[in-house]
PyMOL commands that place a pseudoatom at each C-alpha (Angstrom):
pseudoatom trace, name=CA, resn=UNK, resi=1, chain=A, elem=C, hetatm=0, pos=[88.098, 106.756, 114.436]
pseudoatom trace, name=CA, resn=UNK, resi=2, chain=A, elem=C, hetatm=0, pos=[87.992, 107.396, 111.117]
pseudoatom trace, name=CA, resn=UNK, resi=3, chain=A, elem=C, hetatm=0, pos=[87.762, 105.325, 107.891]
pseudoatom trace, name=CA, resn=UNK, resi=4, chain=A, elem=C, hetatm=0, pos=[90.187, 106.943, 105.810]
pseudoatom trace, name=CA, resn=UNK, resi=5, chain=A, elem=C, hetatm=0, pos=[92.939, 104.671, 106.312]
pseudoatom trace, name=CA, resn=UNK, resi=6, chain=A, elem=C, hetatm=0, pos=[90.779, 101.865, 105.127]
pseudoatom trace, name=CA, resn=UNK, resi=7, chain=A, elem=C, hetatm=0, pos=[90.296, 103.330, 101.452]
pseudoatom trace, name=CA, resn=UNK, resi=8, chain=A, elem=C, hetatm=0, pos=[91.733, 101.079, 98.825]
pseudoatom trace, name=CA, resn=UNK, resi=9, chain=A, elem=C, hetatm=0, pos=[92.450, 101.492, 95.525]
pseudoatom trace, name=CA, resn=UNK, resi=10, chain=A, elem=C, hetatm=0, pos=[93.216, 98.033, 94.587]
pseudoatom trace, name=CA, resn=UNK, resi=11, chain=A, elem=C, hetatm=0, pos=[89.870, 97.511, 93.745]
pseudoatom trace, name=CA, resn=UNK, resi=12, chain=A, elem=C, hetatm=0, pos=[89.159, 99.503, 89.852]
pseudoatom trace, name=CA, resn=UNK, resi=13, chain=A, elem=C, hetatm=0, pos=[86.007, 101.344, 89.770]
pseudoatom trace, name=CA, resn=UNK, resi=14, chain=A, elem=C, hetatm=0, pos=[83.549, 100.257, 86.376]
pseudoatom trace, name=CA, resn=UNK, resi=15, chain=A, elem=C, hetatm=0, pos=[82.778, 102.357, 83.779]
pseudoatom trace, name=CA, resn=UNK, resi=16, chain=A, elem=C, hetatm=0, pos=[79.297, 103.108, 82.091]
pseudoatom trace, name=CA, resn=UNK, resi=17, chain=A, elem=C, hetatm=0, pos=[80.326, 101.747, 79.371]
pseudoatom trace, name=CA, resn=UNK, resi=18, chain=A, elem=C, hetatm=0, pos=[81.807, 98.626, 80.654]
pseudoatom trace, name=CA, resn=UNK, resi=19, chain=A, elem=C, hetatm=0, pos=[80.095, 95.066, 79.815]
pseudoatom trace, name=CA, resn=UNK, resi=20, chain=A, elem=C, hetatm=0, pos=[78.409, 93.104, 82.150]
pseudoatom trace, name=CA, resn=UNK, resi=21, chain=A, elem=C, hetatm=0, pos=[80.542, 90.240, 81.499]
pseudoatom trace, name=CA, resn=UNK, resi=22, chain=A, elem=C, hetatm=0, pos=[83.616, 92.329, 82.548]
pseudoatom trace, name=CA, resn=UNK, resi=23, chain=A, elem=C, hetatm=0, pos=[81.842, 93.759, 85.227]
pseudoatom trace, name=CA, resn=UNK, resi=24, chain=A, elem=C, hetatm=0, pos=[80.969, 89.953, 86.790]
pseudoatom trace, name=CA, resn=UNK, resi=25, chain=A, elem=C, hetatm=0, pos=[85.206, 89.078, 85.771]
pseudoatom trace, name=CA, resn=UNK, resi=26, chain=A, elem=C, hetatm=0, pos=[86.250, 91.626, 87.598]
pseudoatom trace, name=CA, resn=UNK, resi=27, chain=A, elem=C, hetatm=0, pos=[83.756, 90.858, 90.915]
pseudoatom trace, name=CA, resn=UNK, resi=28, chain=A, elem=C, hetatm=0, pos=[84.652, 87.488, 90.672]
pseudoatom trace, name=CA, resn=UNK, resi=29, chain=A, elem=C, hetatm=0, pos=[88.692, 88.518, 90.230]
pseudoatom trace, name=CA, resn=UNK, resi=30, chain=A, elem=C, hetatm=0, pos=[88.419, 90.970, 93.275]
pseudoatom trace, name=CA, resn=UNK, resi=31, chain=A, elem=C, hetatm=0, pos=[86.274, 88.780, 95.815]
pseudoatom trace, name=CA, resn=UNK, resi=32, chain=A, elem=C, hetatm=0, pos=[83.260, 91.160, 95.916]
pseudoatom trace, name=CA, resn=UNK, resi=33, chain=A, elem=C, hetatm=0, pos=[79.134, 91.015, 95.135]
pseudoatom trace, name=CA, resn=UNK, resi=34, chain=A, elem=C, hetatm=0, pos=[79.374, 95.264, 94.534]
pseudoatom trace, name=CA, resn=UNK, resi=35, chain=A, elem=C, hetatm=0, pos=[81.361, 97.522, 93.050]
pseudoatom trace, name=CA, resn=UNK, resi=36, chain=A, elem=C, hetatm=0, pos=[81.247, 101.637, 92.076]
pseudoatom trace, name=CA, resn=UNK, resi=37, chain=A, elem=C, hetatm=0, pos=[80.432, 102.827, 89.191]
pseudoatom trace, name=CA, resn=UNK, resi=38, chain=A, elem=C, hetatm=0, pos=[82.580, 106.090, 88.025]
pseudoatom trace, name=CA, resn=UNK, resi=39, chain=A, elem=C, hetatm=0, pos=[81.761, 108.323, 85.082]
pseudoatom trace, name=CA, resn=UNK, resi=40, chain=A, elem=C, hetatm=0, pos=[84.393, 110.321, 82.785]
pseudoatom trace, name=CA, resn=UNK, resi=41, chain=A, elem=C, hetatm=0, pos=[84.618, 113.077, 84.951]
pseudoatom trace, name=CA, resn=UNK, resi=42, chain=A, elem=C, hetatm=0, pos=[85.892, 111.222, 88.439]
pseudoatom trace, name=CA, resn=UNK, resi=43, chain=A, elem=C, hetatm=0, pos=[81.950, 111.547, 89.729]
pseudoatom trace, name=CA, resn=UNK, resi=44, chain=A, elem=C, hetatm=0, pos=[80.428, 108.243, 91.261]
pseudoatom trace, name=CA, resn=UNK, resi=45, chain=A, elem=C, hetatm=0, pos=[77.603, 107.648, 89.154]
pseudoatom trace, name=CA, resn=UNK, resi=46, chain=A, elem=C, hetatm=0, pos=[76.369, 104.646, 91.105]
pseudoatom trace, name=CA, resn=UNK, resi=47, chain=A, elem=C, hetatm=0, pos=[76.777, 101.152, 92.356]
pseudoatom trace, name=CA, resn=UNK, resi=48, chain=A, elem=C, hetatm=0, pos=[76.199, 97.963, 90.712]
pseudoatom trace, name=CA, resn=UNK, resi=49, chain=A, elem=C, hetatm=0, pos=[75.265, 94.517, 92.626]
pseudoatom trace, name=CA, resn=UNK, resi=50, chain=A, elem=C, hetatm=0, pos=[76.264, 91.046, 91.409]
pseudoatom trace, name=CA, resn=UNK, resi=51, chain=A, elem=C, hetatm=0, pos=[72.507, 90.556, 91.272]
pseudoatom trace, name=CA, resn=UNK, resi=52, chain=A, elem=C, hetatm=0, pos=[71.760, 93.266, 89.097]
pseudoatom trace, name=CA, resn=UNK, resi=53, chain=A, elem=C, hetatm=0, pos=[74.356, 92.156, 86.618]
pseudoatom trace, name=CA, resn=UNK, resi=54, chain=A, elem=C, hetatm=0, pos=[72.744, 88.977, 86.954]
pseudoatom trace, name=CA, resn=UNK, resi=55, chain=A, elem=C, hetatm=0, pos=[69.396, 90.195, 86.147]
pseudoatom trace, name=CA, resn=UNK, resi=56, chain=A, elem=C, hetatm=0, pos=[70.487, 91.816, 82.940]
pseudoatom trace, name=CA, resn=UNK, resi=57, chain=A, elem=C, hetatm=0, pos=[69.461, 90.291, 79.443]
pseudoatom trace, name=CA, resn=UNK, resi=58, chain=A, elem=C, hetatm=0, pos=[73.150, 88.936, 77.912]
pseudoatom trace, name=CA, resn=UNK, resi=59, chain=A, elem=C, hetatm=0, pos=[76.824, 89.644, 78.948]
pseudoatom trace, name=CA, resn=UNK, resi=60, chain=A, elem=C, hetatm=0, pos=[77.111, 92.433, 75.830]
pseudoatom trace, name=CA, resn=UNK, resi=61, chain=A, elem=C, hetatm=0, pos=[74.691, 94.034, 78.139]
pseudoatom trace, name=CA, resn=UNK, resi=62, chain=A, elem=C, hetatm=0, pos=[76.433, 97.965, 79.273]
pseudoatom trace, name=CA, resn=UNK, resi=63, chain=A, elem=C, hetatm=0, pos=[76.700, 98.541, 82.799]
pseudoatom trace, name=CA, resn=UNK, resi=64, chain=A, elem=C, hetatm=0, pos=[75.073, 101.752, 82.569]
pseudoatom trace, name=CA, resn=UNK, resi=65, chain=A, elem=C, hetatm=0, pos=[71.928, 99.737, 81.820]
pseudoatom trace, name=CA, resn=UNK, resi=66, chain=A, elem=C, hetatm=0, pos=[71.189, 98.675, 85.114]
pseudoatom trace, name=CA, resn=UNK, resi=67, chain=A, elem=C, hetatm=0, pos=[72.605, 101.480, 87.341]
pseudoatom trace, name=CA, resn=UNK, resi=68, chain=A, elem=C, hetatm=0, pos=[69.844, 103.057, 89.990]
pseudoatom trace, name=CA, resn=UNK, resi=69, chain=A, elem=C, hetatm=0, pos=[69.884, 107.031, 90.734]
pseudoatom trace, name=CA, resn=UNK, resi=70, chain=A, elem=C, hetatm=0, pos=[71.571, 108.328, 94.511]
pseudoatom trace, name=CA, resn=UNK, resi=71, chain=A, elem=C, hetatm=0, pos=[73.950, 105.755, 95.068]
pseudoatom trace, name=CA, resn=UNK, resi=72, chain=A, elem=C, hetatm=0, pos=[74.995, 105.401, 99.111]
pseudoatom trace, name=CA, resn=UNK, resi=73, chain=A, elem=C, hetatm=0, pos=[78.041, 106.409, 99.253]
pseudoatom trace, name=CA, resn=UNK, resi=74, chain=A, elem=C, hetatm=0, pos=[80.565, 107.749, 102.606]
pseudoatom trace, name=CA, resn=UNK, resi=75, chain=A, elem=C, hetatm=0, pos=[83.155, 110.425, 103.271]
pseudoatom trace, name=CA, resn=UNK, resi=76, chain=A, elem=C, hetatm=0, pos=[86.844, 109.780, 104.054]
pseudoatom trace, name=CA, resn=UNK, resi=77, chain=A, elem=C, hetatm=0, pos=[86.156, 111.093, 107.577]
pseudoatom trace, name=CA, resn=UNK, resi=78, chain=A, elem=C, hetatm=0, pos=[83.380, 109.395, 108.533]
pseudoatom trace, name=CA, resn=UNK, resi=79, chain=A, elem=C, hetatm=0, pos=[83.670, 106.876, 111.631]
pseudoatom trace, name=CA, resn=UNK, resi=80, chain=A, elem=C, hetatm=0, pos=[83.865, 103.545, 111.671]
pseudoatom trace, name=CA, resn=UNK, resi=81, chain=A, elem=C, hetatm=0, pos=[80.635, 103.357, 113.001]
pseudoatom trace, name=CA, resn=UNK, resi=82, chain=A, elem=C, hetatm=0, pos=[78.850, 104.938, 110.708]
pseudoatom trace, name=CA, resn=UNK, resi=83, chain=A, elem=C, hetatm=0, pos=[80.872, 103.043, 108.025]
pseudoatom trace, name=CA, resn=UNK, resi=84, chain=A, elem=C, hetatm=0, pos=[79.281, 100.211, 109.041]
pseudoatom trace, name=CA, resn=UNK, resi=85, chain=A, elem=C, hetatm=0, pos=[75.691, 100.946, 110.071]
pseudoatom trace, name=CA, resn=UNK, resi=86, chain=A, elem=C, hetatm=0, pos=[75.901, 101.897, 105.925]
pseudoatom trace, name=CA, resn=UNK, resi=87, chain=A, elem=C, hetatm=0, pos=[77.446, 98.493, 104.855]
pseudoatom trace, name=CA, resn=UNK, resi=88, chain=A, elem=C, hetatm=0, pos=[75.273, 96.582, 106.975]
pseudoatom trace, name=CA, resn=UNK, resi=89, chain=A, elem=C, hetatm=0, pos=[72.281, 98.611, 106.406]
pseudoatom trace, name=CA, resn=UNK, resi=90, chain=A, elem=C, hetatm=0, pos=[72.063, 98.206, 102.414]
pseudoatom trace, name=CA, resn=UNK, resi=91, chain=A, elem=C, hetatm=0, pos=[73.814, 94.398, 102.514]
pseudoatom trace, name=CA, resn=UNK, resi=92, chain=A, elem=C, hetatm=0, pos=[77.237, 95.986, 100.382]
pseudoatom trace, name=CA, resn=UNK, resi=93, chain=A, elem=C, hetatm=0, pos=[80.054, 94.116, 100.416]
pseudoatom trace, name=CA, resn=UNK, resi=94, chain=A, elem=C, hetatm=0, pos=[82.167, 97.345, 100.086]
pseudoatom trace, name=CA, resn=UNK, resi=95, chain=A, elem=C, hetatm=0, pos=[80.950, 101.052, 99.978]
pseudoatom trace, name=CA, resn=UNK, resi=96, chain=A, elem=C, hetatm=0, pos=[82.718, 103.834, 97.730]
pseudoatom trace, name=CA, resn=UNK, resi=97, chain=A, elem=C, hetatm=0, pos=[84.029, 107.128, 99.458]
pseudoatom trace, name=CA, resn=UNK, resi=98, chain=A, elem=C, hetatm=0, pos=[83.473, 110.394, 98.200]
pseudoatom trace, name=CA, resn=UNK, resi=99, chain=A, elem=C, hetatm=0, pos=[85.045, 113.706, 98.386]
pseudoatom trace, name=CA, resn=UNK, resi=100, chain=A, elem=C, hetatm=0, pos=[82.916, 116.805, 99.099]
pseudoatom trace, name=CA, resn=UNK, resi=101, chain=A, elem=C, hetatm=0, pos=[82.932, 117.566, 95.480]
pseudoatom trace, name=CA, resn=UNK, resi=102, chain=A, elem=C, hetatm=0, pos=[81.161, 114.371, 94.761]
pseudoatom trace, name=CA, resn=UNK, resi=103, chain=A, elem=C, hetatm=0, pos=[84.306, 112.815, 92.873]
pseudoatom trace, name=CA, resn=UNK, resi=104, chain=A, elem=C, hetatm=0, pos=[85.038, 109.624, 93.709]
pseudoatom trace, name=CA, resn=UNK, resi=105, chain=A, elem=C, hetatm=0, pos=[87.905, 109.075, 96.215]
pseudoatom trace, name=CA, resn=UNK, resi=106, chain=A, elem=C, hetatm=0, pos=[88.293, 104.828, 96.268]
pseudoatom trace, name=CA, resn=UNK, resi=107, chain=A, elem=C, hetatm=0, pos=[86.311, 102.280, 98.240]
pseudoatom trace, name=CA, resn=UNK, resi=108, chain=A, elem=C, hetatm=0, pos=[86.340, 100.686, 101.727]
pseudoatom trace, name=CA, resn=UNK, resi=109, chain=A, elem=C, hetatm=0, pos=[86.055, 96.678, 101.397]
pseudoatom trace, name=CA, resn=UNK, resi=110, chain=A, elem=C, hetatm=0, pos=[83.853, 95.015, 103.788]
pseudoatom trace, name=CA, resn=UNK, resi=111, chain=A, elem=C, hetatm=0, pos=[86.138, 93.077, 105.207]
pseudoatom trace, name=CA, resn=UNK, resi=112, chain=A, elem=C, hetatm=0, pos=[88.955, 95.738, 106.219]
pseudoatom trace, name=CA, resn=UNK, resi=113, chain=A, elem=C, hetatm=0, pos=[85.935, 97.804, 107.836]
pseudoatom trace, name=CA, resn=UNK, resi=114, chain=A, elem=C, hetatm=0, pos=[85.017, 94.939, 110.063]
pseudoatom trace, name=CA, resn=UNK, resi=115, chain=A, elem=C, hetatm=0, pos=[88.895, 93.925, 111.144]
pseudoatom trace, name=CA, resn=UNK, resi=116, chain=A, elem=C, hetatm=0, pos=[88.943, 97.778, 112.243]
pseudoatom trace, name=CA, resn=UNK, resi=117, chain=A, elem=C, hetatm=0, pos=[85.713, 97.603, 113.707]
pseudoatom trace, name=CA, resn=UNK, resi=118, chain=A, elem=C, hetatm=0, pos=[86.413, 94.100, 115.539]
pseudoatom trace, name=CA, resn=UNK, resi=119, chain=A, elem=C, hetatm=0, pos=[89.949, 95.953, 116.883]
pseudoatom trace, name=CA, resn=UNK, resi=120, chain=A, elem=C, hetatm=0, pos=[88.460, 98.769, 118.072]
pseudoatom trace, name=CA, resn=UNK, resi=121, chain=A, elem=C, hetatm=0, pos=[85.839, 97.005, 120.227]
pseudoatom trace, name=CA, resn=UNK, resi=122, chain=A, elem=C, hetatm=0, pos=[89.412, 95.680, 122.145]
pseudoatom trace, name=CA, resn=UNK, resi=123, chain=A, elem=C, hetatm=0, pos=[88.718, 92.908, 124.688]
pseudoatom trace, name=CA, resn=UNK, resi=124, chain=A, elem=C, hetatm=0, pos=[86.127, 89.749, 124.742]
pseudoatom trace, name=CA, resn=UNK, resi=125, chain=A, elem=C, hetatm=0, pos=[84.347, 91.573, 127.910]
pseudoatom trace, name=CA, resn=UNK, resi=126, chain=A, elem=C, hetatm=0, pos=[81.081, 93.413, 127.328]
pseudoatom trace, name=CA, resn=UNK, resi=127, chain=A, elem=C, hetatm=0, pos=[80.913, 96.615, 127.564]
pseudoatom trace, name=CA, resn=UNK, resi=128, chain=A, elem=C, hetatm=0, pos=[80.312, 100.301, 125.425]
pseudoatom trace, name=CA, resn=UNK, resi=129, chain=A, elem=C, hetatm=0, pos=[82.350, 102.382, 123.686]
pseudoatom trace, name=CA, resn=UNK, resi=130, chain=A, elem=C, hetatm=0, pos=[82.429, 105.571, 122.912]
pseudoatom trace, name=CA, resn=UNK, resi=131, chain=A, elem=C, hetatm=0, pos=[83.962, 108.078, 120.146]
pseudoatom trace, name=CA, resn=UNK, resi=132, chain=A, elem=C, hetatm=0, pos=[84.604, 111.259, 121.068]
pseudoatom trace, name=CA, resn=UNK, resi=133, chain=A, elem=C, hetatm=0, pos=[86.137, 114.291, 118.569]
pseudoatom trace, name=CA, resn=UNK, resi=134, chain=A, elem=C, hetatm=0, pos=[87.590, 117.042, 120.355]
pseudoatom trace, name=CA, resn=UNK, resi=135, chain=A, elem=C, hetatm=0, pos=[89.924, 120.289, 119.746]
pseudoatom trace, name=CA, resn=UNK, resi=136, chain=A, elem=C, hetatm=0, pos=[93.575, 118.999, 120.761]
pseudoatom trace, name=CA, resn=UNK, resi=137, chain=A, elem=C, hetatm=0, pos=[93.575, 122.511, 123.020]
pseudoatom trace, name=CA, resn=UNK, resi=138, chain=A, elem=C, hetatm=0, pos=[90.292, 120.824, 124.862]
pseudoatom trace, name=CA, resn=UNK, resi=139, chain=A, elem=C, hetatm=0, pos=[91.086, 117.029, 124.909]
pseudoatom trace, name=CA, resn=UNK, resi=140, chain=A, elem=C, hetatm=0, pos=[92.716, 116.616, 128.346]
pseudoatom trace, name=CA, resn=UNK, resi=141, chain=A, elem=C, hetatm=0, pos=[92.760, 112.682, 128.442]
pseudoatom trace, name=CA, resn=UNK, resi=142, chain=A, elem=C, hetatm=0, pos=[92.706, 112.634, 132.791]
pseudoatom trace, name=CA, resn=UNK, resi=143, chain=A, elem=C, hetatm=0, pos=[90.027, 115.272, 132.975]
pseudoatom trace, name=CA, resn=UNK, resi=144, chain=A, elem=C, hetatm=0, pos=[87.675, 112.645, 130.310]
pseudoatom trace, name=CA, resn=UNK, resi=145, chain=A, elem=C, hetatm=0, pos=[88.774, 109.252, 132.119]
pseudoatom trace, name=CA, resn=UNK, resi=146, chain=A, elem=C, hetatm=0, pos=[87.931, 111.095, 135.697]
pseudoatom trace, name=CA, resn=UNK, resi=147, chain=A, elem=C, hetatm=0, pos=[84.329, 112.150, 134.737]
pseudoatom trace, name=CA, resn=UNK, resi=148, chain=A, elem=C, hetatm=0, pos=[83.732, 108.711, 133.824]
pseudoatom trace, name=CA, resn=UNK, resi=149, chain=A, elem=C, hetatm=0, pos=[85.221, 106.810, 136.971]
pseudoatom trace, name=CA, resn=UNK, resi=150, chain=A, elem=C, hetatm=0, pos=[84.129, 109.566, 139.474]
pseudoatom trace, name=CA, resn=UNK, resi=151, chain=A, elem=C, hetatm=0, pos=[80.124, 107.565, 138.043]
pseudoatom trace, name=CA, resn=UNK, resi=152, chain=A, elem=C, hetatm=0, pos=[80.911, 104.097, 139.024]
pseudoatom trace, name=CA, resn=UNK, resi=153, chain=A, elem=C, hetatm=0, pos=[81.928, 103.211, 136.008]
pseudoatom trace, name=CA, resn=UNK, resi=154, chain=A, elem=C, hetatm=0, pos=[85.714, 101.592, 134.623]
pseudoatom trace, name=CA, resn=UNK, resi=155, chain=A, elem=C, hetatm=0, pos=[87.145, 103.020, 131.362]
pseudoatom trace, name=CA, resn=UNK, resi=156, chain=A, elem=C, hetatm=0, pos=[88.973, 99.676, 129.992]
pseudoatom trace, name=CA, resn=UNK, resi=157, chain=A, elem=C, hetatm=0, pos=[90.489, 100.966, 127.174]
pseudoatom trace, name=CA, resn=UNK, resi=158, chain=A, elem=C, hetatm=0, pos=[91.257, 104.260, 125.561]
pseudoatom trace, name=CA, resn=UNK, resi=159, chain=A, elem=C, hetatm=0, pos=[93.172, 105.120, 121.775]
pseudoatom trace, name=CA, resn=UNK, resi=160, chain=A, elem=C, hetatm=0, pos=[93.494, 108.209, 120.375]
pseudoatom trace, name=CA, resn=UNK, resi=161, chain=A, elem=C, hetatm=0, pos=[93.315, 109.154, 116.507]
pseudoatom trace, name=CA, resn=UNK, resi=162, chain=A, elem=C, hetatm=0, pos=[94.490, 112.454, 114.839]
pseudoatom trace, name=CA, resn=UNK, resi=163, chain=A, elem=C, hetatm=0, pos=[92.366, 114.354, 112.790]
pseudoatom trace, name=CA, resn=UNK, resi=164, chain=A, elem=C, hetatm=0, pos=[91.876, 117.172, 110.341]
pseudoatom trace, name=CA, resn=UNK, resi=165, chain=A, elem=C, hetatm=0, pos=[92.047, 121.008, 111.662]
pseudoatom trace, name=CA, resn=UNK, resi=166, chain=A, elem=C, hetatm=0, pos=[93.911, 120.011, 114.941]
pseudoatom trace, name=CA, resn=UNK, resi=167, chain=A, elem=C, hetatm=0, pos=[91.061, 117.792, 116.495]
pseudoatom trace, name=CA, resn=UNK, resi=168, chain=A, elem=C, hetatm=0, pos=[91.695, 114.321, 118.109]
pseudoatom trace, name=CA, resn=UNK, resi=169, chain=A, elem=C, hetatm=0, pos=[89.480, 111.351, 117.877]
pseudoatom trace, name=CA, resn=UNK, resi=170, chain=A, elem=C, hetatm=0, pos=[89.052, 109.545, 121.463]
pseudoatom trace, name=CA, resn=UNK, resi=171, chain=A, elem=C, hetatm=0, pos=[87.684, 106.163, 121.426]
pseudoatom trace, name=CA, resn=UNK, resi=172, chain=A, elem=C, hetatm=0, pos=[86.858, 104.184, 124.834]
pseudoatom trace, name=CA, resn=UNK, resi=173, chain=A, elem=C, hetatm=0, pos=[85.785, 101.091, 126.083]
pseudoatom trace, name=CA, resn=UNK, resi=174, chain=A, elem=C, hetatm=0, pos=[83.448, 101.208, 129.319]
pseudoatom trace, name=CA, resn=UNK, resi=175, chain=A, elem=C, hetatm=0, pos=[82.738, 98.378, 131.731]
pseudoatom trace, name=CA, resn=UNK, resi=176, chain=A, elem=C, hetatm=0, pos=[79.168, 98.661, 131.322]
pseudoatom trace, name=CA, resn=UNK, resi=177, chain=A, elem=C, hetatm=0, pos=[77.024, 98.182, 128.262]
pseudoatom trace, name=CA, resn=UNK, resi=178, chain=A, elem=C, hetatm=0, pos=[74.448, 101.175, 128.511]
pseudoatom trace, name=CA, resn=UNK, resi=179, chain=A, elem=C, hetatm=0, pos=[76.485, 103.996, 128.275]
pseudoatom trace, name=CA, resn=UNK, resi=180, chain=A, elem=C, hetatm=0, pos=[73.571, 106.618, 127.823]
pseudoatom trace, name=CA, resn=UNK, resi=181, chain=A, elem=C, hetatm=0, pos=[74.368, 108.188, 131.650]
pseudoatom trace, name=CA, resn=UNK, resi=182, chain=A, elem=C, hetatm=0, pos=[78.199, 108.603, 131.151]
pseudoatom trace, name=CA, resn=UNK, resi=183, chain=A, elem=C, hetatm=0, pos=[77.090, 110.332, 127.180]
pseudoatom trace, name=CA, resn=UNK, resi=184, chain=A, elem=C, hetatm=0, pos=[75.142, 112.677, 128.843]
pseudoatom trace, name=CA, resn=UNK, resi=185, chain=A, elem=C, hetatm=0, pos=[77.849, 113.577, 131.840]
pseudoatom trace, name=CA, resn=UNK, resi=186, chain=A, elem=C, hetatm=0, pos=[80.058, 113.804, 128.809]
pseudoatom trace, name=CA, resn=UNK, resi=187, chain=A, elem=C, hetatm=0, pos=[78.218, 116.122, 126.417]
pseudoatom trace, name=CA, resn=UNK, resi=188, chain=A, elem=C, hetatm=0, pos=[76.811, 117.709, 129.829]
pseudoatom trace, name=CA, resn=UNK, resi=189, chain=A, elem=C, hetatm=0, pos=[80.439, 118.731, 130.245]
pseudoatom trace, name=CA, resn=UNK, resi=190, chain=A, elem=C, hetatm=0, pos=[80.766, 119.937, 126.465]
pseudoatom trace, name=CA, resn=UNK, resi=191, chain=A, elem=C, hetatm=0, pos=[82.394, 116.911, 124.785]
pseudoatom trace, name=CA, resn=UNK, resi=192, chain=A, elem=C, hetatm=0, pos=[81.278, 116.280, 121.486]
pseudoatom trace, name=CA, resn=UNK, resi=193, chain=A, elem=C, hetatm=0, pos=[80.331, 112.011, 121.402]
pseudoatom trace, name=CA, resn=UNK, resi=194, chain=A, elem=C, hetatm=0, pos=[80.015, 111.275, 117.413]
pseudoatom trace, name=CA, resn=UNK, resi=195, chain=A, elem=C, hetatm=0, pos=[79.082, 107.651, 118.001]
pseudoatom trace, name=CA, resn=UNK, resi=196, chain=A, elem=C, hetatm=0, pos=[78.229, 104.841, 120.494]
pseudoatom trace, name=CA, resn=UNK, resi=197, chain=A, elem=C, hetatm=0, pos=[77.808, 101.118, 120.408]
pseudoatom trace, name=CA, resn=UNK, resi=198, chain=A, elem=C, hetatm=0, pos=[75.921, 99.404, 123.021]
pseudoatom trace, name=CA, resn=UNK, resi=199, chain=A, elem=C, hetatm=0, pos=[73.544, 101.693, 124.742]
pseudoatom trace, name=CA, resn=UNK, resi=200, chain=A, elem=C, hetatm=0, pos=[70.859, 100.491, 125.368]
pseudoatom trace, name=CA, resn=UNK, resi=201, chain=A, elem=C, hetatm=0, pos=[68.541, 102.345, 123.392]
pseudoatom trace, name=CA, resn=UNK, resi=202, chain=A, elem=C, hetatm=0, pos=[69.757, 100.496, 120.190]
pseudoatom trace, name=CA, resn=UNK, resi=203, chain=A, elem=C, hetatm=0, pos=[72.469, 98.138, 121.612]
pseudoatom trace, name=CA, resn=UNK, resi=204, chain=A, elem=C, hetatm=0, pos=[69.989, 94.568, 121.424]
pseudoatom trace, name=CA, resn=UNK, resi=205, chain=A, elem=C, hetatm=0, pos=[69.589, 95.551, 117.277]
pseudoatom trace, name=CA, resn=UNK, resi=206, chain=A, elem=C, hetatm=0, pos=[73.360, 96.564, 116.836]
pseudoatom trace, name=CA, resn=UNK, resi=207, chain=A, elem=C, hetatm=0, pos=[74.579, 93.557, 117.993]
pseudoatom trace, name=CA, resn=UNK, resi=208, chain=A, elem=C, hetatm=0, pos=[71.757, 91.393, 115.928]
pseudoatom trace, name=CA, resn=UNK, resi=209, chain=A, elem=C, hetatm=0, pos=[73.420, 93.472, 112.713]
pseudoatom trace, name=CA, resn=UNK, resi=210, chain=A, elem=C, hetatm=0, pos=[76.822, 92.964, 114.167]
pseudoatom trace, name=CA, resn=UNK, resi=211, chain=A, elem=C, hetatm=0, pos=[76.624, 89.070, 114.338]
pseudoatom trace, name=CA, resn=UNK, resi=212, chain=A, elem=C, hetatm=0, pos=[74.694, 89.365, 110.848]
pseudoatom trace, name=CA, resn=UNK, resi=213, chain=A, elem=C, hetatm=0, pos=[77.926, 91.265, 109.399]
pseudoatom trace, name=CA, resn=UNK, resi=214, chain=A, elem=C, hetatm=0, pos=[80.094, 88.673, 110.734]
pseudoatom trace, name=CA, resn=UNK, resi=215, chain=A, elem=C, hetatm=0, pos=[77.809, 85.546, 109.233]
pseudoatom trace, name=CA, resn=UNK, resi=216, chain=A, elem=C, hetatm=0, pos=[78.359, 87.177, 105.819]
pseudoatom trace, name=CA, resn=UNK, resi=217, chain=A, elem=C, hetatm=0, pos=[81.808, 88.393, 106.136]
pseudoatom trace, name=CA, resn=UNK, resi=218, chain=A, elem=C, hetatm=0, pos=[83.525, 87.321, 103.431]
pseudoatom trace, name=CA, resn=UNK, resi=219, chain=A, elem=C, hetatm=0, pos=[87.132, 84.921, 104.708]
for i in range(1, 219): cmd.bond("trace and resi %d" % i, "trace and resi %d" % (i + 1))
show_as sticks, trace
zoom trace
């Protein structure tokens, strides 16, 4: 599933030009440790940390003074996933979204990422999931849950997302937590998986960064 849902625009981007003392009000005002940095023409120009504000030499300070080159940044269609492998990865408490032109589009808070990502993973049983983006002509639901189940393995769960140019985003839940044999019967059978959680190639160091989100998670 996509992120674009999540995008906010609550939250106001800084300037440049803005002072680091109204750069720390406005963290402090909207319950965050990071926020974008936008320049005159709508282009992200990079993100600023609490820290760095911290680290500067007064509060007349310009933000511009302690900005870093290539901030991260994430596309309205990205998934979830991905979403937040990024937060987690680089320690943000949000992450701004771009459009293909590079302009910025709004930001995706932490927290609203992870209630997504918590709903999505759907019941307190272990188990994979899944995300699957197919063409709506291609995405028979049966023909998907039948591969699976004709392996020995239960699909628990299953929601469906639209998407842009007449695809559909499939996510599902599996009864098993290494989901590596029912990806390849799946792409074997040309369906396009975008992401997985818990196979077990990477599932022991997901979780560790999942429980790590959650100790930080701002409440």
């Amino acid at each position: 599933m996509s992120v674009d849902v999540l995008i906010t625009h609550e939250t106001p981007p800084l300037r440049p030009s803005d002072r680091v003392e109204y750069a720390l009000g406005l963290m402090m005002e909207m319950r965050v440790r990071h926020l974008p940095v936008v320049d005159r023409e709508g282009g992200l120009a990079g993100i600023i940390s609490e820290d760095d504000l911290l680290g500067s030499t007064g509060p007349d300070f310009l933000v511009e003074s302690r900005l870093q080159a290539h901030p991260v940044h994430v596309a309205p269609s990205d998934h979830v996933f991905e979403v937040t492998r990024v937060i987690m990865n680089h320690g943000l408490t949000m992450v701004p979204v771009t459009g293909r032109d590079g302009r910025y589009v709004g930001l995706i808070k932490r927290h609203d990422l992870f209630e997504r990502f918590a709903a999505m993973l759907g019941t307190q049983s272990s188990g994979a999931i899944l995300a699957l983006e197919e063409d709506k002509r291609d995405a028979a639901l049966s023909r998907i849950v039948y591969l699976i189940e004709q392996n020995d393995v239960r699909v628990l769960s299953l929601a469906t997302e639209e998407m842009p140019d007449d695809h559909i985003g499939i996510t599902l839940k599996l009864n098993v937590r290494d989901a590596t044999r029912v990806r390849h019967i799946l792409e074997h059978n040309g369906y396009h998986v975008v992401a997985a959680f818990g196979e077990d190639e990477d599932s022991d160091s997901l979780m560790d960064r999942v429980q790590e989100f959650m100790r930080y998670l701002e409440v």
